[in-house]
Backbone bond lengths (Angstrom), bond angles and torsions (degrees), N, CA, C in turn:
res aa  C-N    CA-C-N  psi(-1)  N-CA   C-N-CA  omega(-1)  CA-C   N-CA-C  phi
1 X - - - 1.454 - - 1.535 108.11 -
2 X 1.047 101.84 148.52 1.908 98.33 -170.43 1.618 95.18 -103.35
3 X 1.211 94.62 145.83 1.603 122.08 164.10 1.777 119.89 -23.25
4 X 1.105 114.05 -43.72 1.786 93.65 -177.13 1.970 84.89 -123.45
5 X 1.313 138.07 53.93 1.167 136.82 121.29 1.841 110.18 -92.60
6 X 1.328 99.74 -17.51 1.552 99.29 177.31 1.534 121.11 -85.24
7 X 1.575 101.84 -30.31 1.675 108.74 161.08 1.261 115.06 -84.02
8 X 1.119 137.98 -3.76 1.409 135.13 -171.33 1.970 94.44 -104.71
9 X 1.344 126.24 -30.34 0.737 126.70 170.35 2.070 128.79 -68.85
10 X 0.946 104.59 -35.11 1.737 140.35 145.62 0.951 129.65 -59.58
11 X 1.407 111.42 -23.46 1.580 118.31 151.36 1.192 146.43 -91.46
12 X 1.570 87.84 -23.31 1.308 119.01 172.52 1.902 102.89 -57.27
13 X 1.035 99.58 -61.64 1.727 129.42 -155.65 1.682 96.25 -56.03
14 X 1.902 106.52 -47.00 1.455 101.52 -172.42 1.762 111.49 -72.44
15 X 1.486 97.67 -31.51 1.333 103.66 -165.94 2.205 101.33 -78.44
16 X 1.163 132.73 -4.32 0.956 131.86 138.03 1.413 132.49 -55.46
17 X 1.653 96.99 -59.05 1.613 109.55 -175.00 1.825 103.50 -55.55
18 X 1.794 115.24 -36.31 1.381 83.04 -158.41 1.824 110.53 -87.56
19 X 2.080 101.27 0.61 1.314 93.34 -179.03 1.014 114.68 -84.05
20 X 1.222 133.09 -9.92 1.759 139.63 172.03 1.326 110.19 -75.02
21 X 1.922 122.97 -24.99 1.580 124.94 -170.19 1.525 72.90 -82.81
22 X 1.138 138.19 -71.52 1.203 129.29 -133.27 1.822 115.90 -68.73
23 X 1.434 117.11 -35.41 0.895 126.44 162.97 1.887 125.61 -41.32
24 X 1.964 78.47 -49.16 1.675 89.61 -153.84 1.583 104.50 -84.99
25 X 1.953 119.01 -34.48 1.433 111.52 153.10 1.235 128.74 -27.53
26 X 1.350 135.69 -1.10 1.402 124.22 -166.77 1.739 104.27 -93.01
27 X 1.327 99.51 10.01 1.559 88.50 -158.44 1.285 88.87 -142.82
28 X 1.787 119.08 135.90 1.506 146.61 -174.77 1.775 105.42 -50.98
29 X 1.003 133.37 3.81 1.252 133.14 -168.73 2.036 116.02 -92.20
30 X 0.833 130.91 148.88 1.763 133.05 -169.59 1.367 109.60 -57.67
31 X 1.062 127.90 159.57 1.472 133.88 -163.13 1.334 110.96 -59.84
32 X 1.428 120.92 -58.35 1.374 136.60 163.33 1.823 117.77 -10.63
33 X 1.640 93.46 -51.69 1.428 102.56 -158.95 1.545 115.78 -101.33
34 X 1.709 114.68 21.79 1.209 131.74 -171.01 1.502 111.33 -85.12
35 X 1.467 89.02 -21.10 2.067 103.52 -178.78 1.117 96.56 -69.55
36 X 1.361 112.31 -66.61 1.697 126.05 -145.56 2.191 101.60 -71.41
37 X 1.407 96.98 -44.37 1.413 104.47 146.01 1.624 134.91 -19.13
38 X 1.450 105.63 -53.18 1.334 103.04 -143.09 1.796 84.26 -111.38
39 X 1.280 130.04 -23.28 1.496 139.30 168.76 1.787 97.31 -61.98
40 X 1.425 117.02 -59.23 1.416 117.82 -162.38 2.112 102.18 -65.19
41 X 1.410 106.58 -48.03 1.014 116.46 170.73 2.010 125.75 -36.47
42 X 1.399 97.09 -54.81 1.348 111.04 -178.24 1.822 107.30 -74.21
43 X 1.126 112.44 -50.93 1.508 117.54 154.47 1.698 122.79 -25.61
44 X 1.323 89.90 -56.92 1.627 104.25 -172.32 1.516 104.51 -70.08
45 X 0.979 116.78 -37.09 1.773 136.14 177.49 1.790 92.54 -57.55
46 X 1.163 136.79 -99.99 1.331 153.09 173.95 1.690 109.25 -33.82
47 X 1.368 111.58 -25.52 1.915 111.10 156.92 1.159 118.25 -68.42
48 X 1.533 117.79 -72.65 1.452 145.83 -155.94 2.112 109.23 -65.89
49 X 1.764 76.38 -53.89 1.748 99.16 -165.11 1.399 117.01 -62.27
50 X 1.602 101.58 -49.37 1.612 107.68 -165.04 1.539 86.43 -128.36
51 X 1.408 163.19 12.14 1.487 127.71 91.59 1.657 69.76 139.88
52 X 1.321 133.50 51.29 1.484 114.08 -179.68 1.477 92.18 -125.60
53 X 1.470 107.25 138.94 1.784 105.19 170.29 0.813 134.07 -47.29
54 X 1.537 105.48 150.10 1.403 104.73 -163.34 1.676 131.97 -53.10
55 X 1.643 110.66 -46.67 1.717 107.43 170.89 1.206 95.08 -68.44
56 X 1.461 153.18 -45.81 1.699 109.13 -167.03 1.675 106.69 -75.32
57 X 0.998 125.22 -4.08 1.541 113.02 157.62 0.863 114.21 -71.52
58 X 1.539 152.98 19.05 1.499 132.48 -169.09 1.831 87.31 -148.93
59 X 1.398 107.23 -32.55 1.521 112.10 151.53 1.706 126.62 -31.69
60 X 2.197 105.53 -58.58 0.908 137.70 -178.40 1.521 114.13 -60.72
61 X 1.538 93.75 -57.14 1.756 101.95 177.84 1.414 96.76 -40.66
62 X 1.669 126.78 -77.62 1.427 155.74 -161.21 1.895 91.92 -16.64
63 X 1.218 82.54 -50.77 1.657 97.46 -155.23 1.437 114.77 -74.09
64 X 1.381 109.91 -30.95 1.183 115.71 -166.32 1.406 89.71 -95.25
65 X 1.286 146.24 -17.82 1.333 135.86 158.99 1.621 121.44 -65.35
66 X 1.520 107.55 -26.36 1.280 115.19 177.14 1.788 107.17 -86.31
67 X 1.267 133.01 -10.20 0.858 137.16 -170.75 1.635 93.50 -92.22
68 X 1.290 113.07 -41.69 1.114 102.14 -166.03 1.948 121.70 -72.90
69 X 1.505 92.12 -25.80 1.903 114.61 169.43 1.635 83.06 -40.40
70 X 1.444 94.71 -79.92 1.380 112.82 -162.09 1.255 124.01 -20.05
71 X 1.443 101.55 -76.71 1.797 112.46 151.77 1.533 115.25 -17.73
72 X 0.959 105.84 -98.91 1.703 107.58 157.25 1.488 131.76 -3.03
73 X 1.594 111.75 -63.82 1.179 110.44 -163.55 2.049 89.00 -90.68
74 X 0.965 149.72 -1.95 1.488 136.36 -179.48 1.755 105.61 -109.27
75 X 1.737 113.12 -4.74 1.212 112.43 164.28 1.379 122.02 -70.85
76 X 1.748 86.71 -37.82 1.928 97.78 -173.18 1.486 116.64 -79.68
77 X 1.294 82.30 -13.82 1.720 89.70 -173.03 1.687 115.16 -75.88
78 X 1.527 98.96 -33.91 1.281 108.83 -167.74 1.577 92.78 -84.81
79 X 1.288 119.80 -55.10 1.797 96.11 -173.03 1.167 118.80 -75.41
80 X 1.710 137.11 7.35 1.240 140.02 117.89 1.692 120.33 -11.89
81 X 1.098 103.28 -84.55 1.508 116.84 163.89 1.494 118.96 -55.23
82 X 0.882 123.94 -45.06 1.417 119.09 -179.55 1.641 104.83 -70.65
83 X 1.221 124.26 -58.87 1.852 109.05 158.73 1.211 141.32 -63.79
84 X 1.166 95.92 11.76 1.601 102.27 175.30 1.229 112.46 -94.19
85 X 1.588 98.56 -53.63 1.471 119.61 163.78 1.891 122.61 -15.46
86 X 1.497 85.06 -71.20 1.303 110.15 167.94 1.566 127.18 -49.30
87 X 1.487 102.05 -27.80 1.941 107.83 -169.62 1.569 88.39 -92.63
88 X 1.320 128.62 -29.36 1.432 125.07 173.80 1.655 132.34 -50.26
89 X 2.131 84.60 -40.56 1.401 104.69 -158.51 1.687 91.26 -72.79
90 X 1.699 112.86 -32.67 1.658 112.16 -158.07 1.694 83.11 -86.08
91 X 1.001 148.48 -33.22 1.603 136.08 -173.90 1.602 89.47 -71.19
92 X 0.738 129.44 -45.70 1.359 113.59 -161.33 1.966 118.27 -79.87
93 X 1.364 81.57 -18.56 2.016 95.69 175.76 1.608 93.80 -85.03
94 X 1.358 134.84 -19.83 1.390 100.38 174.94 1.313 114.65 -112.91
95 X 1.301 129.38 19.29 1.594 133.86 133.39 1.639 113.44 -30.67
């Protein structure tokens, strides 16, 4: 596996983890249960709020958590490459 699919992948993961902490902190419950929290939460939002059934809300959540990896993993990937780029360009200017 090459080097910035492995940071883009690591980025992916944090930039998930902290939108699910951040979501799921909102609520008095143990650390553990901030994930499962913050999936049921966003679900309930896309059921209740904007009136769509219940499995494609949990469909929706799915996605929008995978969107968000996603997000994540093509951010890290790219400024992977884009600094590397750069450590190449300065090795190569003092040749």
């Amino acid at each position: 596996m090459q080097k910035n699919t492995t940071v883009g992948i690591i980025t992916g993961f944090v930039l998930m983890i902290a939108f699910m902490l951040g979501i799921g902190m909102t609520q008095e419950d143990p650390f553990y249960m901030w994930f499962a929290n913050s999936f049921y939460g966003i679900a309930f939002t896309f059921s209740f709020g904007f009136g769509v059934p219940e499995i494609i809300s949990y469909i929706l959540t799915f996605f929008l958590f995978a969107l968000t990896f996603l997000l994540g993993f093509f951010i890290g990937k790219k400024l992977f490459n884009v600094s590397n780029k750069k450590t190449k360009q300065e090795i190569d200017s003092l040749k």
